[in-house]
N, C-alpha and C positions, 0 to 999 in steps of 0.2 A: 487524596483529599475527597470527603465526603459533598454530595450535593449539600447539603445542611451546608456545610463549611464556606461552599462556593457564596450561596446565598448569602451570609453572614458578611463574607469578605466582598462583597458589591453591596450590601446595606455599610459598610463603613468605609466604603470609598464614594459610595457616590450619596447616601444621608437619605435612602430610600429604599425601600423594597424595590426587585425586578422585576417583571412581568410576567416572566415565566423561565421555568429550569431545560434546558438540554444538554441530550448527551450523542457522540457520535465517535462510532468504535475502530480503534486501529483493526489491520487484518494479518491475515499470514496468506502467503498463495500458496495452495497447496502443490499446482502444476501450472504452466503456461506463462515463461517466464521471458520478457522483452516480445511477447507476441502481439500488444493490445495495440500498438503502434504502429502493426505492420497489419489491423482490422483481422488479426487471430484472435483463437479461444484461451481464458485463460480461468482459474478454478479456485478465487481467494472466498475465504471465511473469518467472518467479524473475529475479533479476537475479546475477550471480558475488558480488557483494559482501553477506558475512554478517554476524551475529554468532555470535560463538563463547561456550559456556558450559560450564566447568569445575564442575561438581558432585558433593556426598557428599548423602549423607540425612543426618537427625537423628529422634533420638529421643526429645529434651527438650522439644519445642517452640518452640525457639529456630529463626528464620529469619536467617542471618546474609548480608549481598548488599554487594557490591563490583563493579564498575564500573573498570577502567585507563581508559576516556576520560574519567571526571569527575575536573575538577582533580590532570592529569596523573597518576591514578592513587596519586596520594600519601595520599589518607585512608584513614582506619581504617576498616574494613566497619561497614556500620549493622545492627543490630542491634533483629529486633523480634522480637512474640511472635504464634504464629501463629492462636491462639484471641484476639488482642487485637487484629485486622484488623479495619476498619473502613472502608466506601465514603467515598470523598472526604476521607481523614484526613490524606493525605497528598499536597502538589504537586510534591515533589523528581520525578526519575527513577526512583525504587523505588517508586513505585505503579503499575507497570509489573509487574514481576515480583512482588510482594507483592500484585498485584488476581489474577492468575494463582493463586495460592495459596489466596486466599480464594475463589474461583470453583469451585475444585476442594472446595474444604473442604466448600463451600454445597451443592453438588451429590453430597455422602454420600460424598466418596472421603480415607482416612484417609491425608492430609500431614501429618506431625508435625515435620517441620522440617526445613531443610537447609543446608548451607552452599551460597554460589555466587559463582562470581568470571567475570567479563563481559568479552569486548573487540570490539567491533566497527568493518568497514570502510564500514558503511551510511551514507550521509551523514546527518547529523539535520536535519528542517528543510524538507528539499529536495525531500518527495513521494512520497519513495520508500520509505515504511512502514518505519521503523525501529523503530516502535516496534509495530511488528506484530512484526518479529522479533525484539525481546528475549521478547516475551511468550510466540512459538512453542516456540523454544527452551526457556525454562525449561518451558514446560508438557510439551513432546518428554523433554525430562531427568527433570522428575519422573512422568511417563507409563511411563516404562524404571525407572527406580530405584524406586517403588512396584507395579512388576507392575498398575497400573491398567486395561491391556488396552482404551484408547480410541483410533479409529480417527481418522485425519487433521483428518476434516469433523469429529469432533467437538470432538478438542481447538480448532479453530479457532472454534469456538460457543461453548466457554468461556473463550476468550479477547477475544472479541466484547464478551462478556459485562463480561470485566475491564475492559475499557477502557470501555466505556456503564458501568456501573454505578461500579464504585470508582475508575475515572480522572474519569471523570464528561465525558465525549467523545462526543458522539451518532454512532461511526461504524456504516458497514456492517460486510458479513463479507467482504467480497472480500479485503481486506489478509490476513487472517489465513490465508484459505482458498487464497490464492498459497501464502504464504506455507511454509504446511501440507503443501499437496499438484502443486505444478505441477513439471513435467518435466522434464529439459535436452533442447533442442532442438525444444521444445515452447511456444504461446500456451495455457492454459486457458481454454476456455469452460464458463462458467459460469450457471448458473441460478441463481438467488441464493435462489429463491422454496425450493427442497426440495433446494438445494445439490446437482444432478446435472452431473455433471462430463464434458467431452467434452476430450483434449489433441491440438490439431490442430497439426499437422506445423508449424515455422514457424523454417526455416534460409536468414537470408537471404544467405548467404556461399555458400553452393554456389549463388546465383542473381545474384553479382557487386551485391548492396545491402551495407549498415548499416545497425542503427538507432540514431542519436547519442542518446544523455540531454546536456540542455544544463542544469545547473545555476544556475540567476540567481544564486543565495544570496541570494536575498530571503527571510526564517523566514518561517515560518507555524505558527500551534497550533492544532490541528482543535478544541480546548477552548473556545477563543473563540465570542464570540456571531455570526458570521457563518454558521460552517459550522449550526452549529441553526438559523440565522434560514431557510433554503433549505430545511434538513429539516421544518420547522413548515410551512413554504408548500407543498409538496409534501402532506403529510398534509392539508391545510386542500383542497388542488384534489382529493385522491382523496375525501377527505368530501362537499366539495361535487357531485361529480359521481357518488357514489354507488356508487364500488367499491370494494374492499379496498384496490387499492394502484394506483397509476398502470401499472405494468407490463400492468394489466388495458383499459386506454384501446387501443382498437382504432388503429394509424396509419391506415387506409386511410380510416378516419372521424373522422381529426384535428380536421380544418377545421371540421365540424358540433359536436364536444366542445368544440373551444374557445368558439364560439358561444355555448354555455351556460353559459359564467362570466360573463357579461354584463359590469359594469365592472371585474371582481376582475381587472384588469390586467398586475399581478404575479404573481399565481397563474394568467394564464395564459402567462405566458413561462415560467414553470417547467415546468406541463404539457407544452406543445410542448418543452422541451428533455429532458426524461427520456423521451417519447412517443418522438420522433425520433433519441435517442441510442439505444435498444432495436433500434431498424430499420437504424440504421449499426453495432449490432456484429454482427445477423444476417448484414446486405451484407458484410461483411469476412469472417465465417465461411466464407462463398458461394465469395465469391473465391478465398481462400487454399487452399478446398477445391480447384477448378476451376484452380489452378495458375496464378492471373493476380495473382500478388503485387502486381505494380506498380499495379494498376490500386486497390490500397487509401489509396495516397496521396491522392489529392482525397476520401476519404471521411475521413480525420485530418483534413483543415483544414478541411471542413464541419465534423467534432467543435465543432474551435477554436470556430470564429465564433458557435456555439449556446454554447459556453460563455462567452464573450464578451460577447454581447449579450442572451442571455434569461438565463441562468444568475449573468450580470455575477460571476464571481468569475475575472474574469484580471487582468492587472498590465501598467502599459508596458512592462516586463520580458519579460513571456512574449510579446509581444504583438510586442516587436521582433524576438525568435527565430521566431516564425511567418514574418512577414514578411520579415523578411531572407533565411533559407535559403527561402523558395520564389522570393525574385527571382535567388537564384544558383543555381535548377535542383533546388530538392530535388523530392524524386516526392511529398510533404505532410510537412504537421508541423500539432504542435498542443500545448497544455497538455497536462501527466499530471498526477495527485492531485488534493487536494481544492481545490487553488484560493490564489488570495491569496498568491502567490509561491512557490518552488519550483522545477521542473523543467518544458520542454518535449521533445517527441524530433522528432526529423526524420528522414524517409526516406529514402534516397540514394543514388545507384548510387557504388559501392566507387571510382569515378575521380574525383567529384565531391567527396568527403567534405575533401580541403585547402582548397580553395576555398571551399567552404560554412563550415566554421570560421571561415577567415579571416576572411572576408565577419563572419559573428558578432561575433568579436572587437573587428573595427575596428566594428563598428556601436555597441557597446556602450560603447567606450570615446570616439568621438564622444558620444555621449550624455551622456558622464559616472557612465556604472552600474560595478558593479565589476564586475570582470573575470568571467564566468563560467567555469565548471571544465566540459570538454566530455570525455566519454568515451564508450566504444560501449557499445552495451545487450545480449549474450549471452545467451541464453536460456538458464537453468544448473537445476538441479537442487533441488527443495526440501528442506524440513526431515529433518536425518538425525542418525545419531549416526556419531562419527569414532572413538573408540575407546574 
């Protein structure tokens, strides 16, 4: 759905023009994956496909929010109050931008209410932070429309915020902080620890690659008890080992840290996998810096196989995308997001990318999975306002 369209469908829901158009971009991570919560580095870039937000302010207190992807767009906007927000009150899709609101409220900045009507092309489900960017967005809009004066990194902190606290979802900041601030034509590297941001060059068309997103449509909800079960285990290995946050685990003295979790077996295949994914988004910064794109492929399906087996949150799904494109010639691949079905990418010189599909396709459909949805991954532009 087109801005024009968004516009249109907030003039005949709410019998007025909006005050202004934004847009705020899903991402893919390229490398650094379950790192941002343990204050690791991690390497996601905007993806082309946004959500778009048509909003007015208000000044009665009334928060009115409407959604064209939920049930065809045909319901009435819901309708809450914005002094009557409350963490975890709400499991629909409008704890989303209503946690946004309340986040904002909590932290002294005077939202008194707005109307807001939604459409996005982010797939839901699939990994690729959608609901990072409903959250940017509305925070981008009412950041402009209350003269708030908060810079990228920050709205992305209080939308962190929204989703851990009133969504009640234990993520990092990385989603939000693509989401917020990364470049077109651009990878962000990312410090997660004091959010210092480097955007390295990363256009793999003018070097004859792609990068595929290969969609399983397997859902997944970061809410569930899986993604905190990793996050607890992780706190549980930095406690045990005696430092603020695993990011602080030296890799060069891996081998000897792990040592020292004696049988806590599980917490330390976590260690090693957050230790080790820290060192693989450096290695990839290295590279890309150094002009040797191609040689970042086997350091994606290292990613994999650590997310795979220490990390254990991948799927036969992702797991047949891995393998499949690297035995038809990709340069790597591996999972993206937080795991438990979703999205893999693959690497691939620009002559190979039919074949590789193929290959995908019929793999998947031997198998008996549904069909996945494959598209190319753009490095595009983050959260802006359109008019």
């Amino acid at each position: 759905m087109g801005a024009q369209q968004v516009r249109d469908g907030f003039v005949g829901l709410y019998g007025a023009e909006p005050e202004g158009l934004w847009a705020a971009p899903g991402r893919v991570n390229l490398i650094g994956e379950h790192t941002d919560y343990n204050d690791g580095f991690v390497m996601p870039f905007a993806l082309p496909h946004v959500t778009v937000a048509a909003v007015s302010r208000r000044t009665d207190g009334l928060l009115r929010l409407h959604s064209a992807d939920v049930g065809g767009g045909a319901s009435a906007p819901v309708e809450l109050r914005v002094d009557e927000l409350t963490p975890e009150s709400d499991r629909d899709w409008t704890a989303y931008p209503a946690g946004v609101v309340w986040a904002l409220r909590e932290a002294g900045h005077a939202v008194t209410g707005a109307d807001v009507h939604l459409a996005s092309t982010v797939p839901a489900g699939a990994g690729l932070s959608s609901s990072a960017a409903l959250e940017v967005v509305v925070a981008l809009a009412l950041n402009d429309l209350f003269e708030l004066g908060l810079r990228g990194w920050q709205l992305a902190r209080l939308c962190q915020r929204a989703e851990n606290v009133y969504v009640g979802a234990p993520t990092g900041i990385m989603d939000q902080t693509a989401s917020a601030c990364c470049a077109e034509g651009h990878a962000l590297f990312l410090d997660t620890r004091d959010l210092a941001q480097k955007q390295i060059p990363f256009d793999l068309a003018a070097e004859g690659m792609r990068l595929l997103v290969v969609d399983t449509r397997v859902k997944h909800a970061h809410s569930d008890g899986e993604y905190g079960k990793r996050r607890a285990g992780c706190e549980k290995g930095a406690a045990l080992l005696g430092v603020d946050a695993l990011r602080d685990v030296p890799y060069a003295k891996l081998d000897a840290v792990l040592g020292r979790l004696g049988d806590e077996e599980e917490v330390r295949r976590l260690v090693r996998h957050v230790v080790t994914e820290d060192e693989r988004v450096e290695r990839v910064v290295s590279l890309l810096e150094s002009g040797d794109t191609r040689a970042i492929g086997p350091v994606l399906t290292e990613g994999h196989l650590s997310l795979r087996d220490d990390f254990r949150i991948s799927c036969p799904e992702l797991d047949l995308v891995v393998d499949t494109a690297n035995a038809s010639g990709a340069l790597g691949a591996r999972m993206t997001g937080g795991g438990f079905g979703g999205s893999a990418i693959v690497l691939a010189e620009e002559t190979d990318v039919p074949a590789i599909t193929k290959a995908i396709e019929e793999a998947f459909a031997t198998a008996g999975f549904t069909t996945p949805r494959v598209f190319e991954a753009v490095p595009s532009a983050g959260a802006r306002r359109l008019a």
